[in-house]
N, C-alpha and C positions, 0 to 999 in steps of 0.2 A: 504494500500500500504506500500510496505518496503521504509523504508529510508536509500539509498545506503548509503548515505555517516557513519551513524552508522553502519552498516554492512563493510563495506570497515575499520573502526576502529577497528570492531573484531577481520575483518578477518588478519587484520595487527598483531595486539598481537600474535595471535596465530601463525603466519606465523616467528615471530621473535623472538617469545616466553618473551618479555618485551612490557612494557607499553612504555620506553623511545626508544625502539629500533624501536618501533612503530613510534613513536611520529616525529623522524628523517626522517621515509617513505616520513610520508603524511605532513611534513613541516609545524607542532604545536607542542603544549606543551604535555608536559606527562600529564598534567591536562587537555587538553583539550580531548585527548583522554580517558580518564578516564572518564570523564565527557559524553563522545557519548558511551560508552559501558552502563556505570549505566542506561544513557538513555534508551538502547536497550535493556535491561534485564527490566527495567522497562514496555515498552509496549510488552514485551513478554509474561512479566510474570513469566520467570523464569532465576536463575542462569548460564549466559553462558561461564562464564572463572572462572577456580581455579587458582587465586591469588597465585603466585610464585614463584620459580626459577628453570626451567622455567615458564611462565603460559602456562596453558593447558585447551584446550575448554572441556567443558561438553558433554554431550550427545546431547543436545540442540542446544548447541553453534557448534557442529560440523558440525550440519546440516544444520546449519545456513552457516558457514566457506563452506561447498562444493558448495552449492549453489551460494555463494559470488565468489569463484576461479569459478566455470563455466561461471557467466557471464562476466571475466575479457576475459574469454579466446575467449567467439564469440564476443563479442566487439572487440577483435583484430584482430581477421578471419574478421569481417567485414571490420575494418578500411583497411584492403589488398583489398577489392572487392568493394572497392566505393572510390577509391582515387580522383574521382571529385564531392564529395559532397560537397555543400555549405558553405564554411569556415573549409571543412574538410581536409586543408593541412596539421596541425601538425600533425593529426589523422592520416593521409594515410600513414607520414612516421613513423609510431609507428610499431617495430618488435612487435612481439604476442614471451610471455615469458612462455615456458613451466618448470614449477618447480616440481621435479622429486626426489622423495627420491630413494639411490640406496649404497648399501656397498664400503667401499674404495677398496677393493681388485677389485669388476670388473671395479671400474672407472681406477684403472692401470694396466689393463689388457687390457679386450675386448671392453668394454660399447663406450668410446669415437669413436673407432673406428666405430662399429655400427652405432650410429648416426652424424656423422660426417656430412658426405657428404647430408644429409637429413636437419641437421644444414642449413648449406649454401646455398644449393638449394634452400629453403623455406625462408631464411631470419628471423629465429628461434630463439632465444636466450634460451639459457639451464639457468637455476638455482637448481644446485643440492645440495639435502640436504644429508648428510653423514650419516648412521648409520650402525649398523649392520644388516646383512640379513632377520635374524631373528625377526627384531626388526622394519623394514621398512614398513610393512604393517602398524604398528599401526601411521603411518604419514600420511595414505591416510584415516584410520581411523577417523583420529581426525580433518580431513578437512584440512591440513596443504601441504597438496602435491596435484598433478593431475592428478600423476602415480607411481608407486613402483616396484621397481626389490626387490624381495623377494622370500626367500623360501619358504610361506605361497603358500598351491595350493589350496585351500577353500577360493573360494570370499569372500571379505570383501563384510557386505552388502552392494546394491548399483552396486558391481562393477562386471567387467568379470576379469579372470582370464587367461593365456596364457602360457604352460611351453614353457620356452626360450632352457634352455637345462642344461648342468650340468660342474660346474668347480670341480675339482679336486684336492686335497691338499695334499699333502706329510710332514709327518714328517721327519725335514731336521735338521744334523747341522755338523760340520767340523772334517773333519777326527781324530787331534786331541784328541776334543772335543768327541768323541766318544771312543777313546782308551784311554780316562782318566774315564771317566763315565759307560761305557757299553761294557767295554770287556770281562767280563764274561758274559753278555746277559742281552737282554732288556726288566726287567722284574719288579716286583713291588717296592724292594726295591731299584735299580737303577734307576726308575722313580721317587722314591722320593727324593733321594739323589742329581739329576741333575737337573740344572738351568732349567728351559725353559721362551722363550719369548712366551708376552698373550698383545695382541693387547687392549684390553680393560675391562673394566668389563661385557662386554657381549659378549666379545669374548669366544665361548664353546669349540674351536677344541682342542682346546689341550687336553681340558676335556674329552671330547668325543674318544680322540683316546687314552688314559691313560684308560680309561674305558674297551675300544673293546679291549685293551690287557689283559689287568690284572682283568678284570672284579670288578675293585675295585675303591674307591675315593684316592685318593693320595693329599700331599699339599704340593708340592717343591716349593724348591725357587722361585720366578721370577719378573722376567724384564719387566715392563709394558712400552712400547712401541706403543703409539697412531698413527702411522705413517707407511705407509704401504712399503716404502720407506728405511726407520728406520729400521721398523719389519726386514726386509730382509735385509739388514746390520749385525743389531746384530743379526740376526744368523751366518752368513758371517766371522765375525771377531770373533767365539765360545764364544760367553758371554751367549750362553743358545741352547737349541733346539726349533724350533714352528713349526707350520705345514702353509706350505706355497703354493700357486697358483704353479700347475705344467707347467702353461706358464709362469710364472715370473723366472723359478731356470731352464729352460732347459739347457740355455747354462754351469752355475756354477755345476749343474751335470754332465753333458757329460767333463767338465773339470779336475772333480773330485775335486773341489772344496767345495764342498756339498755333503756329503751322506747321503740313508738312513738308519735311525733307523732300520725300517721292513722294507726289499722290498719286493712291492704287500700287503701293508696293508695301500693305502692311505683311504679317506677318498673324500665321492662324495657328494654334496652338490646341487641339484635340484634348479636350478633356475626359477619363475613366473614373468610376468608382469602381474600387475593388474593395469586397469587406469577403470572409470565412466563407469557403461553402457551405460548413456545415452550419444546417438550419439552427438559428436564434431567433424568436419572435420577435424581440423586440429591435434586434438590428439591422434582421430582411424588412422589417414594415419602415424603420430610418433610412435604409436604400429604396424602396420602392418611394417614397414620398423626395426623395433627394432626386432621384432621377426624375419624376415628373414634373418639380417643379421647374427645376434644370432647365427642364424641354424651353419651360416659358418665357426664363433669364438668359439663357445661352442662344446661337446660332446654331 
């Protein structure tokens, strides 16, 4: 038999990616934590966290981590459908937390709208993890999430996979900022020459739309801006050009606020939900309501 509460230590590290950030969760010590993984690698038998900043489950350990988030998750579908179990009053008022990896661009876009009203209804609590698009699957991947909006359309294995529909990004920046940089046209040696903001080190659009022009690598200045917020500011006030959510800039367009670089050379970005195959009530009914509403917000 498994012993939850070593699994629950795991699946905590990996979920917060520290032993101390853990530790806070589940209300012990970093040592003690420590001490219930060695454990659990011990009766396994094999290595389930690489030790780090952050740490990161194994192959082993990830499978262990899905395992561990699916049983939190019908433990709390249940504690909703038996609210008069025997001493089961704290239990019954326990919300069921769905932890969701998902890009900042659609969380300021469309996503919250989506699941909003589904939030509420169900008494749901979101815990969203932030990454890039590209980069979200490997969180359901490693056991650490329960669903992913991702551009990955190849299940991870394990999971189903669902195209939601596609956001669309414009290279954007201030009229200015464009008759200093690119009035002779927008071509390789004015793309190297002009700022641009790059949301993070895994942010690829700009890369990607520097490429689809010029067919070439270019290394211009730029403005690293983690904040999706931010991002569109500092395009905003010309400290650079980026390629930005074409529902985030509709209105600073049509104000002429914001032009583009190339019009009709945006850049279309396929979005997937991936969550478990295996059936969860309450996480297939959060995908199925996530995809529909998707349909509405998306292309």
């Amino acid at each position: 038999m498994l012993d939850y509460a070593l699994l629950n230590a795991l699946a905590a590290v990996v979920r917060h990616g520290s032993f101390e950030r853990a530790a806070n969760e589940l209300n012990v010590t970093p040592s003690a934590v420590s001490q219930r993984v060695k454990l659990l690698e011990e009766r396994i038998g094999s290595i389930l966290v690489k030790r780090g900043q952050p740490c990161v489950a194994t192959p082993s350990g990830a499978l262990l981590c899905r395992h561990t988030e699916r049983v939190r998750l019908l433990e709390a579908e249940l504690s909703g459908r038996m609210p008069l179990m025997p001493g089961g009053g704290a239990l019954a008022q326990a919300w069921p937390t769905l932890r969701v990896a998902v890009n900042d661009d659609s969380v300021g876009t469309w996503f919250v709208d989506a699941v909003a009203a589904f939030c509420v209804e169900r008494e749901t609590l979101l815990d969203l993890v932030i990454d890039d698009q590209d980069h979200t699957a490997q969180r359901i991947r490693d056991g650490s999430v329960q669903g992913a909006v991702t551009t990955q359309a190849s299940p991870v294995q394990g999971c189903r996979s669902t195209r939601l529909g596609t956001m669309r990004y414009l290279a954007v920046c201030t009229p200015p900022f464009f008759a200093r940089y690119f009035a002779s046209g927008v071509d390789r040696d004015a793309l190297r020459r002009a700022p641009c903001v790059v949301f993070n080190a895994k942010d690829a659009l700009q890369a990607r739309f520097v490429r689809r022009v010029t067919r070439a690598v270019v290394d211009p200045p730029v403005h690293w801006v983690p904040h999706v917020g931010g991002f569109l500011r500092a395009c905003s006030m010309g400290l650079g050009w980026g390629m930005c959510p074409m529902q985030m800039i509709a209105e600073p367009l049509a104000a002429g606020q914001l032009i583009e670089l190339l019009p009709g050379r945006q850049l279309n970005v396929d979005l997937y939900w991936q969550s478990w195959r295996l059936s969860i009530g309450l996480l297939d009914e959060f995908g199925a309501e996530l995809k529909k509403r998707a349909a509405a917000l998306l292309d």
